[in-house]
Kinemage of the C-alpha trace (Angstrom):
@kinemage 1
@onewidth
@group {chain A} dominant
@subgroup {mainchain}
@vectorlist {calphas} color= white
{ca unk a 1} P 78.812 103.788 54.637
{ca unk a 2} L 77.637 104.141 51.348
{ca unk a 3} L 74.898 106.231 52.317
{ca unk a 4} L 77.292 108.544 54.097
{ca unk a 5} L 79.510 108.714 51.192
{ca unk a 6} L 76.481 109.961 49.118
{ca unk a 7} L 74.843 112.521 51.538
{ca unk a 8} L 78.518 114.203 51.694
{ca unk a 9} L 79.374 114.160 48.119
{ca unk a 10} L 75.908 115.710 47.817
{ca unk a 11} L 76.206 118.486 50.392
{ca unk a 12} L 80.205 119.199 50.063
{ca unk a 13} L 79.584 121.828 47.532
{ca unk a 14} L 77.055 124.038 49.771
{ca unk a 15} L 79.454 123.214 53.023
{ca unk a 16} L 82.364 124.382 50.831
{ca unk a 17} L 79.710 127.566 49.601
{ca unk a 18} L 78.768 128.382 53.217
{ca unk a 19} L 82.434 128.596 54.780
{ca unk a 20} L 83.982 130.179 52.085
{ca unk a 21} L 81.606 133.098 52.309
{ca unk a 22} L 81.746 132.859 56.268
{ca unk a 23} L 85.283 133.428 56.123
{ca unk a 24} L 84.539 136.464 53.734
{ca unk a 25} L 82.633 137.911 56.352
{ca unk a 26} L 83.784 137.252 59.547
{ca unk a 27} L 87.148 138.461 57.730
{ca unk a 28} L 86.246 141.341 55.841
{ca unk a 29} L 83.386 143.549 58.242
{ca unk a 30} L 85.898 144.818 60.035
{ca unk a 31} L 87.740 146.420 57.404
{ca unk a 32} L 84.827 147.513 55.354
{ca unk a 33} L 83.674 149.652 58.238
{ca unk a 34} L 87.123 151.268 58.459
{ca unk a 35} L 85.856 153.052 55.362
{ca unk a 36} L 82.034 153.698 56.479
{ca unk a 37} L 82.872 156.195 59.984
{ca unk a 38} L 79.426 157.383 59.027
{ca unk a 39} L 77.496 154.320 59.676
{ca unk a 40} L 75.014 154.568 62.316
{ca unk a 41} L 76.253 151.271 64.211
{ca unk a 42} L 79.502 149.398 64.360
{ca unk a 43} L 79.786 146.147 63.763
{ca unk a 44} L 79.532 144.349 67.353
{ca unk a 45} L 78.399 140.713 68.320
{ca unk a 46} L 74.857 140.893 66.963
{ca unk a 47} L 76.572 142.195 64.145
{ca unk a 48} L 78.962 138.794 63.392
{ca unk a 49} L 76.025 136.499 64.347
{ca unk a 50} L 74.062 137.775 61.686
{ca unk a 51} L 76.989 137.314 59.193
{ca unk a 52} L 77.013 133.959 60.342
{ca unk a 53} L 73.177 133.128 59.961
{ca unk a 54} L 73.719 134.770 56.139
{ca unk a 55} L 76.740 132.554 55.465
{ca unk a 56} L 74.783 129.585 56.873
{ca unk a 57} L 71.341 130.238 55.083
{ca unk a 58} L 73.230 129.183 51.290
{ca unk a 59} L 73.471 125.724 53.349
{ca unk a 60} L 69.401 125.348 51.875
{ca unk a 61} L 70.343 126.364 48.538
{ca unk a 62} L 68.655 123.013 47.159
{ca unk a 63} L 65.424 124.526 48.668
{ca unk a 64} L 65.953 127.955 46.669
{ca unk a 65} L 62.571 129.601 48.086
{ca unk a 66} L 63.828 129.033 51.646
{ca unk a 67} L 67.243 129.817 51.065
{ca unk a 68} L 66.040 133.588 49.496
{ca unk a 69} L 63.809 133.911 52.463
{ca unk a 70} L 66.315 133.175 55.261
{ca unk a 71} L 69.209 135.480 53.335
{ca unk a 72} L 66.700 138.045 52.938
{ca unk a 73} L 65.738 138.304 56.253
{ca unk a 74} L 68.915 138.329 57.788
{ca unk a 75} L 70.537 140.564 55.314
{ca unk a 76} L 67.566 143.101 55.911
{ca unk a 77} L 67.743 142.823 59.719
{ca unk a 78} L 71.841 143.485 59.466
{ca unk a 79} L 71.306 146.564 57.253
{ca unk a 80} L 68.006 147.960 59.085
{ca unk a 81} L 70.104 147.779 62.550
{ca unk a 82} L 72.308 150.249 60.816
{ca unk a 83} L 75.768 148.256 60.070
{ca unk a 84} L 78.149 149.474 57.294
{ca unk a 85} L 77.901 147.941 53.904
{ca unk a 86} L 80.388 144.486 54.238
{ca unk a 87} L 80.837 140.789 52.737
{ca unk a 88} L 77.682 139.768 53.862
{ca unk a 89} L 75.950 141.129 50.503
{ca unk a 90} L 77.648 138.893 48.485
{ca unk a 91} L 75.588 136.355 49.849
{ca unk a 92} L 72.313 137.759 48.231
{ca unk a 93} L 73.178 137.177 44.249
{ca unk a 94} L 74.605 133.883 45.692
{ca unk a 95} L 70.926 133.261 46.905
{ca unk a 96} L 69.349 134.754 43.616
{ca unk a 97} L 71.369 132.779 41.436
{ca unk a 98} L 70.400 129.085 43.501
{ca unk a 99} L 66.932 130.523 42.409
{ca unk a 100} L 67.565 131.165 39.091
{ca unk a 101} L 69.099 128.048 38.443
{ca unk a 102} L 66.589 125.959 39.922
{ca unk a 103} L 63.477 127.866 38.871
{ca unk a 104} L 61.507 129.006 36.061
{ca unk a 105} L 62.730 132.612 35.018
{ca unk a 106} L 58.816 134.071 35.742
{ca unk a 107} L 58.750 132.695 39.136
{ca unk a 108} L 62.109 133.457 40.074
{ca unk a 109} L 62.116 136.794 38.878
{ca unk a 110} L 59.315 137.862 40.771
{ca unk a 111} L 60.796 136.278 44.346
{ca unk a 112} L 64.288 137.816 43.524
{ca unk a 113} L 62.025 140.892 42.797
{ca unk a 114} L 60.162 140.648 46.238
{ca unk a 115} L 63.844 140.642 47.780
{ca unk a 116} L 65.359 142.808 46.081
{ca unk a 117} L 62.370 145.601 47.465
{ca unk a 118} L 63.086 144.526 51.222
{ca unk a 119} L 66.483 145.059 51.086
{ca unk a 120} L 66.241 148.181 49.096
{ca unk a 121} L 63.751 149.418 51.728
{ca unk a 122} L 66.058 148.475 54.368
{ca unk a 123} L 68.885 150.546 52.766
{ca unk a 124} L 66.761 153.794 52.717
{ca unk a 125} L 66.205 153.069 56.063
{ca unk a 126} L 69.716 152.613 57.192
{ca unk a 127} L 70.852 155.744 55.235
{ca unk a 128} L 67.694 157.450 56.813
{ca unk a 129} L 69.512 157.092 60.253
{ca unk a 130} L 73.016 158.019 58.977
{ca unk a 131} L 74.281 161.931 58.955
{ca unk a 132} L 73.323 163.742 55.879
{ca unk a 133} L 70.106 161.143 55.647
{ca unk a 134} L 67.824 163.945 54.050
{ca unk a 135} L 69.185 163.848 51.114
{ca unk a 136} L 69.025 160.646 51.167
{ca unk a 137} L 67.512 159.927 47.552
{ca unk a 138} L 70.575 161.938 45.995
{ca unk a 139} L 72.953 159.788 47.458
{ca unk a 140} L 70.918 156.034 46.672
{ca unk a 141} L 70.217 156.647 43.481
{ca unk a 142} L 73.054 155.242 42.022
{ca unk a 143} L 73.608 152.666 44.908
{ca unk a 144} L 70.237 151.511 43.747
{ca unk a 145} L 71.451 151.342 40.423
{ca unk a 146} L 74.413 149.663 40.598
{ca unk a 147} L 72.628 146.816 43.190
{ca unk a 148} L 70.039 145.732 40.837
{ca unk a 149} L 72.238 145.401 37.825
{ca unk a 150} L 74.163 143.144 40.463
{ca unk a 151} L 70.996 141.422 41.098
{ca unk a 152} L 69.890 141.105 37.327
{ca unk a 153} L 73.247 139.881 36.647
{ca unk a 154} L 73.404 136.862 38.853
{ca unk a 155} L 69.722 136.066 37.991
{ca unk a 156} L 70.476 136.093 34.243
{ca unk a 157} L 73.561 134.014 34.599
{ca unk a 158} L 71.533 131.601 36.583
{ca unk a 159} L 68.881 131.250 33.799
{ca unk a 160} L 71.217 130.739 31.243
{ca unk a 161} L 72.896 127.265 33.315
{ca unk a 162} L 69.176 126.556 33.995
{ca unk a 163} L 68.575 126.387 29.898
{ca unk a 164} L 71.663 124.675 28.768
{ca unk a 165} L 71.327 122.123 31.087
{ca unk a 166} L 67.867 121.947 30.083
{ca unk a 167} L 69.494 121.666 26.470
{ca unk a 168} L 71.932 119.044 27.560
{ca unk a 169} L 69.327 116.960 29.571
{ca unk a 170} L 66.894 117.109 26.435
{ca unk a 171} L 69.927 115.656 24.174
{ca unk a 172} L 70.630 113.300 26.165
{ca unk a 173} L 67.481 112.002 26.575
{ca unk a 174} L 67.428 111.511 22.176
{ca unk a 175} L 70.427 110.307 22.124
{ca unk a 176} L 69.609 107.773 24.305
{ca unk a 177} L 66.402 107.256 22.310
{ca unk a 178} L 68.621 107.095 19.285
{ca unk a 179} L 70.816 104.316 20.532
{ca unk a 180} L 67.898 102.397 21.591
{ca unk a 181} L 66.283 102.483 18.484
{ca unk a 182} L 69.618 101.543 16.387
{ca unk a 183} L 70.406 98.812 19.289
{ca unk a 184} L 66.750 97.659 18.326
{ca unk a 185} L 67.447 97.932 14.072
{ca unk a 186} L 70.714 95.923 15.059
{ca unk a 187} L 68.878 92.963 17.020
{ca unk a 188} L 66.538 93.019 14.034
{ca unk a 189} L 68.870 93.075 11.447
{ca unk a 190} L 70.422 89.956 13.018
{ca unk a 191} L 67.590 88.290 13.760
{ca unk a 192} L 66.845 88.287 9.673
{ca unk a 193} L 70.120 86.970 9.112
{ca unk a 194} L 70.859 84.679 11.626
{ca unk a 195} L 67.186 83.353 11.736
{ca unk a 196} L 66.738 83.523 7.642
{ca unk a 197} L 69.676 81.727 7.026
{ca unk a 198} L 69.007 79.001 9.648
{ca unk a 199} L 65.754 78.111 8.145
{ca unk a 200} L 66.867 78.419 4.865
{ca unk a 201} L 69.621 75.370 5.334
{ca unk a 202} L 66.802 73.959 7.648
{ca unk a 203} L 64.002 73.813 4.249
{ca unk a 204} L 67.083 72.465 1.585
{ca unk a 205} L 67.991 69.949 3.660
{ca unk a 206} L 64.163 68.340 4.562
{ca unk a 207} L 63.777 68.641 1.133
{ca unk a 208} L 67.252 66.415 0.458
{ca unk a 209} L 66.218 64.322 3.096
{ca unk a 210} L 62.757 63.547 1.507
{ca unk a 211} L 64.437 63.796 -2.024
{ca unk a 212} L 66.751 60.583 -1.121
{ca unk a 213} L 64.634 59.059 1.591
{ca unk a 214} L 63.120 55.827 -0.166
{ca unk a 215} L 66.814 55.259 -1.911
{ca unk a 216} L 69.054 56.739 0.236
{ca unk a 217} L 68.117 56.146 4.515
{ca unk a 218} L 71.657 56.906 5.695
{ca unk a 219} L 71.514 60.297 3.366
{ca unk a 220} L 67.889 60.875 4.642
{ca unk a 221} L 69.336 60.693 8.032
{ca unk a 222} L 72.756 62.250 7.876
{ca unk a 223} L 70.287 65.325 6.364
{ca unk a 224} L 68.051 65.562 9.457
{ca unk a 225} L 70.967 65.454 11.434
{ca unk a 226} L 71.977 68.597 9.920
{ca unk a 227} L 68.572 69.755 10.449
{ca unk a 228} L 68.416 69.084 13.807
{ca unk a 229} L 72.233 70.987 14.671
{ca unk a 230} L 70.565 73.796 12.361
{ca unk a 231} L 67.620 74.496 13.751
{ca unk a 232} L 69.492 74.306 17.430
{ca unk a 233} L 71.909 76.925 16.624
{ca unk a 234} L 69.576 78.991 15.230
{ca unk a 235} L 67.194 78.790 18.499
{ca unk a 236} L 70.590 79.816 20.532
{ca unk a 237} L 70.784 82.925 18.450
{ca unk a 238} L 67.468 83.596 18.847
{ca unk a 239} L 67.938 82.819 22.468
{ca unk a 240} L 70.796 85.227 22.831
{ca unk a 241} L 69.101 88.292 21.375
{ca unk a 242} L 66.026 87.999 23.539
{ca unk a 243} L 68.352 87.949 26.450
{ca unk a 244} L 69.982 91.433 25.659
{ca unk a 245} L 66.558 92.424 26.244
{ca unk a 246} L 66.031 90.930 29.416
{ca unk a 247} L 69.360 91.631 30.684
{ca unk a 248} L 71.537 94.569 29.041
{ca unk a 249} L 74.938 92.936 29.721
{ca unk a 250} L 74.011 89.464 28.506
{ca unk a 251} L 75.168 91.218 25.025
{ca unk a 252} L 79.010 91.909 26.698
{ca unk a 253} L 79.002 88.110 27.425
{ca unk a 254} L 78.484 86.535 23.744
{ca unk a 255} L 80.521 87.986 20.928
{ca unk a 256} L 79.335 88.908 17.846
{ca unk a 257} L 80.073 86.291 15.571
{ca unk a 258} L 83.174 87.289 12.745
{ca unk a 259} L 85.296 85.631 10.248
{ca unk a 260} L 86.549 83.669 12.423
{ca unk a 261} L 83.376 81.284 12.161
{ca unk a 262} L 83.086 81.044 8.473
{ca unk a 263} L 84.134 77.466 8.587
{ca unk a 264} L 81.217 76.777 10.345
{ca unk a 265} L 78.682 78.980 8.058
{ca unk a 266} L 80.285 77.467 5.058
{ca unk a 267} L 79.619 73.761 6.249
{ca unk a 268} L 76.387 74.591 7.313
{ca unk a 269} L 75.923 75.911 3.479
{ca unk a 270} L 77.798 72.944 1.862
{ca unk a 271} L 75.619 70.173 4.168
{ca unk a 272} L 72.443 72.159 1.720
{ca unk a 273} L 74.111 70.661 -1.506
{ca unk a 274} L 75.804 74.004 -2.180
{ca unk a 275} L 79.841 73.252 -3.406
{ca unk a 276} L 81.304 76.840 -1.731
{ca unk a 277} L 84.924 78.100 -2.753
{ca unk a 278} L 87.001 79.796 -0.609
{ca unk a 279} L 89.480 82.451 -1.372
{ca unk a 280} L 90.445 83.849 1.916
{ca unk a 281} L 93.800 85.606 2.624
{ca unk a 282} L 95.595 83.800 5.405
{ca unk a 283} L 96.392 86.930 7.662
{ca unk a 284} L 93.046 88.775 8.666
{ca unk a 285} L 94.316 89.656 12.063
{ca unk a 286} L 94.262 93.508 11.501
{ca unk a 287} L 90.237 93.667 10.950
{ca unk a 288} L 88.688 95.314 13.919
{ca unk a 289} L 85.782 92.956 15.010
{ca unk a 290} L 82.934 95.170 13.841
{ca unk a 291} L 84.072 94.945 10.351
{ca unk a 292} L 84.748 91.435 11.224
{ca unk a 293} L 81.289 91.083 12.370
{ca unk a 294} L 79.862 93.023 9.617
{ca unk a 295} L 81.686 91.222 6.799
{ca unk a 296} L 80.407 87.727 8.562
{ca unk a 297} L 76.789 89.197 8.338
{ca unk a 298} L 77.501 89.957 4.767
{ca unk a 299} L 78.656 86.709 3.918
{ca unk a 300} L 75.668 84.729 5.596
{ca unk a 301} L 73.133 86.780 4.012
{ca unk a 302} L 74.182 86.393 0.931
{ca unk a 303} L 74.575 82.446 1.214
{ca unk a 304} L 71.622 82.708 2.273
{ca unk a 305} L 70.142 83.944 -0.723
{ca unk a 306} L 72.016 81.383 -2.743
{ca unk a 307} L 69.983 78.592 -0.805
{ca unk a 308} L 66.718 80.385 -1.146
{ca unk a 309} L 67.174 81.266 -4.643
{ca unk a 310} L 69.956 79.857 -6.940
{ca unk a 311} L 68.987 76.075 -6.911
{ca unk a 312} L 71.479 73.599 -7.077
{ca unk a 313} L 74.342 76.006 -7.653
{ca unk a 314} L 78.252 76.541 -6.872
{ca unk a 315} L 79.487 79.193 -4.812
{ca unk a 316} L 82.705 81.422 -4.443
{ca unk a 317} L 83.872 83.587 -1.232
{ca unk a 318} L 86.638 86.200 -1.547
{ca unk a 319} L 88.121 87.527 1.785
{ca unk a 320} L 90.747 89.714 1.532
{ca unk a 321} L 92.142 93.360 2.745
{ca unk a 322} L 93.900 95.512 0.398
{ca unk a 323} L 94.755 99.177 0.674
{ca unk a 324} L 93.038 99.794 4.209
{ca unk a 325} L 90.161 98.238 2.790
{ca unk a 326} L 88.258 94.603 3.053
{ca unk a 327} L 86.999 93.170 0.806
{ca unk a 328} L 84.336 90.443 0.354
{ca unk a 329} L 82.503 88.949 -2.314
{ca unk a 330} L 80.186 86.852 -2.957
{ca unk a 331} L 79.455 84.906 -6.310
{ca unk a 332} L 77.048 82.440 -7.553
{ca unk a 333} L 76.754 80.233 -10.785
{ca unk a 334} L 73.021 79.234 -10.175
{ca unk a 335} L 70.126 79.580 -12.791
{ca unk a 336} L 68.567 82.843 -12.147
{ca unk a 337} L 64.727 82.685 -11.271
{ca unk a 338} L 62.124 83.632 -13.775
{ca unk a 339} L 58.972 82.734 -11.456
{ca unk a 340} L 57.895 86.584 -11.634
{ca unk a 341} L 57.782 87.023 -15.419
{ca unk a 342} L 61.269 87.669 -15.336
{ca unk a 343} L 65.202 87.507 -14.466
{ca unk a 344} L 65.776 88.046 -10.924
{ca unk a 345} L 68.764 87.036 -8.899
{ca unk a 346} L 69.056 84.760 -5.471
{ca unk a 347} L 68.096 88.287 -3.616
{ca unk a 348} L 65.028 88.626 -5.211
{ca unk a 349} L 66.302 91.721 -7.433
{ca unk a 350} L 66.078 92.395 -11.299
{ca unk a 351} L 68.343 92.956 -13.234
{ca unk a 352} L 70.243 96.760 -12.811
{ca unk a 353} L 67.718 96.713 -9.099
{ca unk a 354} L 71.248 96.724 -7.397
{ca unk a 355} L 70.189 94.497 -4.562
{ca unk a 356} L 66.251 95.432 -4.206
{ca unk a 357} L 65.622 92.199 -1.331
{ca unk a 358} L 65.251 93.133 2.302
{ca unk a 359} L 68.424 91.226 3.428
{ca unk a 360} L 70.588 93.286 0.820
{ca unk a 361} L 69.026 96.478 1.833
{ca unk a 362} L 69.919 95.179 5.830
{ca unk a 363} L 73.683 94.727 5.035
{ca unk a 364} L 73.949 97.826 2.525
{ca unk a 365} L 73.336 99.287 6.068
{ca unk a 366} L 75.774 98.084 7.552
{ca unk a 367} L 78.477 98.709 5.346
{ca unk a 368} L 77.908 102.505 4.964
{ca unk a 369} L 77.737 102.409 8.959
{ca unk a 370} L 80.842 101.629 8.558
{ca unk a 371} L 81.872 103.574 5.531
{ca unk a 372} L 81.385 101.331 2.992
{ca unk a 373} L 80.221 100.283 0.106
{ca unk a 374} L 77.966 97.143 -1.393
{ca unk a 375} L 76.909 96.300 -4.483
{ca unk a 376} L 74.598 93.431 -5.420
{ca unk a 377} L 73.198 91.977 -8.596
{ca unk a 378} L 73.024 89.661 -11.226
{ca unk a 379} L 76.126 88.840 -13.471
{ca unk a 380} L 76.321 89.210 -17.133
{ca unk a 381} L 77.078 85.528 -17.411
{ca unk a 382} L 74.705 84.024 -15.017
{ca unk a 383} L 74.251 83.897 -10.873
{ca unk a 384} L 74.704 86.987 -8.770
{ca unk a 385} L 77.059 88.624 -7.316
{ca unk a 386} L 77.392 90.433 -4.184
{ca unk a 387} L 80.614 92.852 -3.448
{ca unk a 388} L 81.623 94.976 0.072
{ca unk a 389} L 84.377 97.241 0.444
{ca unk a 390} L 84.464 97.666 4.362
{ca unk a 391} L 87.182 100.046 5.143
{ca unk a 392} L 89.828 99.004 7.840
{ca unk a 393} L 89.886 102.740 9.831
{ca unk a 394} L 88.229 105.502 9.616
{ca unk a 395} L 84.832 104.828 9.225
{ca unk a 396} L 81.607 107.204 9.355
{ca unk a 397} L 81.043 106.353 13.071
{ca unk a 398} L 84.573 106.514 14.167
């Protein structure tokens, strides 16, 4: 059934093509020679069966070369017998243009050219046999005229669709590029943080456990406890991504991780010896989940950095929306790092760098994706600081 659903969904349009212009002409011959008593033959039965084969030859238009062909003929034949001038010509620019639209302009114009000779031959040759026929360039001059511009015009129109879809098709084939390669920027943006900040609770707390191993067993083990959970979540994330790849709507069935699971990401931080803060407004239900998701990414990064970088050090989260906008920051009251013959921060910048590491650079991105704004950096009085304004509505990309 599905099959037969296809083939006439496919074929509708030319069935719909071929009796509309069969109804033209079994319809309108009659008439038309009403107004052509000097044509050498009235319509008769041969006549109707050839307006019938013409009608019937646009049911090939997906094969445009046969299509012309089979039109051609029978258009010739019908006007070579001698019948007046009726519907069935509109059938030859409907032929032309399947050509045009389905062929290059070169080779199309020279079969549209081919058929437009035989049926202007055809025409002298039916005006040859009517009375007054020796004049008979006079009088098919304009005819002539007026038939190829008929012609040129459905073959021109038919060129045209042929290059914007050839337009379209080419844009759609970037854009799908595009998405793929910001789909694959996305998975590796995660990947840094999700991974990064996994092993970076993973290496403080091996090196708690082997700080207090000798003194402290139950701290020893209550640390490689944390390592273990750690290190599993972290191989589910990984997990995860490498399934989008394998299957595209694996990514529909695990969502992105948002504010919702800071608990979690701040015990995982605090369970590394780092005493976290948190100043989070009690009502974030009005932040759509990609600035949810973004501001989470935010957040872990940068916790992340304190683990890597600030030592034993105290940190402070600030969630909160105001004006349309969220806002989240990110402070730190750890010794800055001098180990490269100078001050950097837990990100790895200098001073006034504004953020120089790889992970700040990664969730920069993502706030101006979504319109906003990030600054990173040490603070005058010691640590870093790390500050996103992710706007509520309204972003770049919506």
């Amino acid at each position: 059934m599905t099959r037969v659903r296809e083939g006439a969904r496919r074929w509708l349009p030319d069935a719909s093509l071929c009796v509309l212009f069969l109804v033209l002409g079994l319809i309108g011959t009659e008439p038309a020679a009403g107004f052509q008593p000097q044509a050498s033959q009235a319509p008769d039965a041969l006549a109707y069966v050839l307006v019938v084969a013409a009608a019937l030859s646009l049911a090939v238009r997906r094969r445009p070369g046969l299509c012309l062909a089979l039109n051609g003929a029978v258009v010739t034949a019908y006007l070579a017998v001698g019948y007046p001038y009726g519907p069935i010509l509109l059938t030859v620019p409907a032929a032309v243009y399947g050509v045009g639209v389905r062929w290059p302009l070169p080779r199309a114009g020279v079969a549209v050219a081919a058929d437009f000779v035989v049926l202007l031959v055809a025409g002298f040759a039916k005006r040859a046999r009517e009375p007054g026929g020796a004049d008979v360039l006079e009088h098919r001059i304009w005819h002539t005229l007026a038939w190829g511009a008929v012609i040129a015009a459905a073959l021109a129109v038919a060129a045209a669709v042929r290059v914007r879809r050839e337009s379209v098709g080419k844009v759609r084939v970037e854009l799908a590029r595009r998405v793929a390669s910001e789909e694959r920027l996305r998975m590796a943006q995660d990947l840094h943080d999700s991974i990064g900040h996994g092993l970076a609770v993973i290496a403080m707390q091996a090196g708690v456990a082997l700080h207090v191993l000798d003194r402290d067993p139950q701290g020893a083990r209550d640390a490689m406890e944390a390592v273990r959970a750690t290190s599993r979540e972290s191989l589910e994330n990984l997990r995860a991504e490498l399934e989008v790849l394998r299957s595209p709507g694996a990514a529909a069935r695990r969502p992105a991780p948002g504010l919702g699971d800071l608990d979690r990401l701040t015990d995982r931080v605090r369970a590394g010896g780092v005493a976290v803060r948190l100043d989070i407004d009690p009502d974030l239900s009005a932040v759509p989940p990609e600035v949810s998701a973004a501001a989470y990414r935010i957040l872990q990064e940068s916790l992340t950095n304190v683990l890597r970088h600030a030592g034993a050090a105290a940190a402070r989260i600030r969630v909160g929306c105001e004006d349309g906008t969220l806002l989240v920051e990110v402070t730190d009251t750890g010794p800055v790092d001098t180990a490269e013959g100078g001050p950097v921060g837990p990100a790895g910048a200098r001073p006034g760098a504004n953020g120089g590491g790889h992970g700040i650079r990664g969730i920069r991105a993502q706030a101006e994706a979504l319109g906003g704004t990030l600054h990173a950096g040490p603070r005058p009085s010691g640590g870093f600081a790390v500050e996103a304004c992710l706007p509520l509505y309204g972003g770049k990309d919506r």
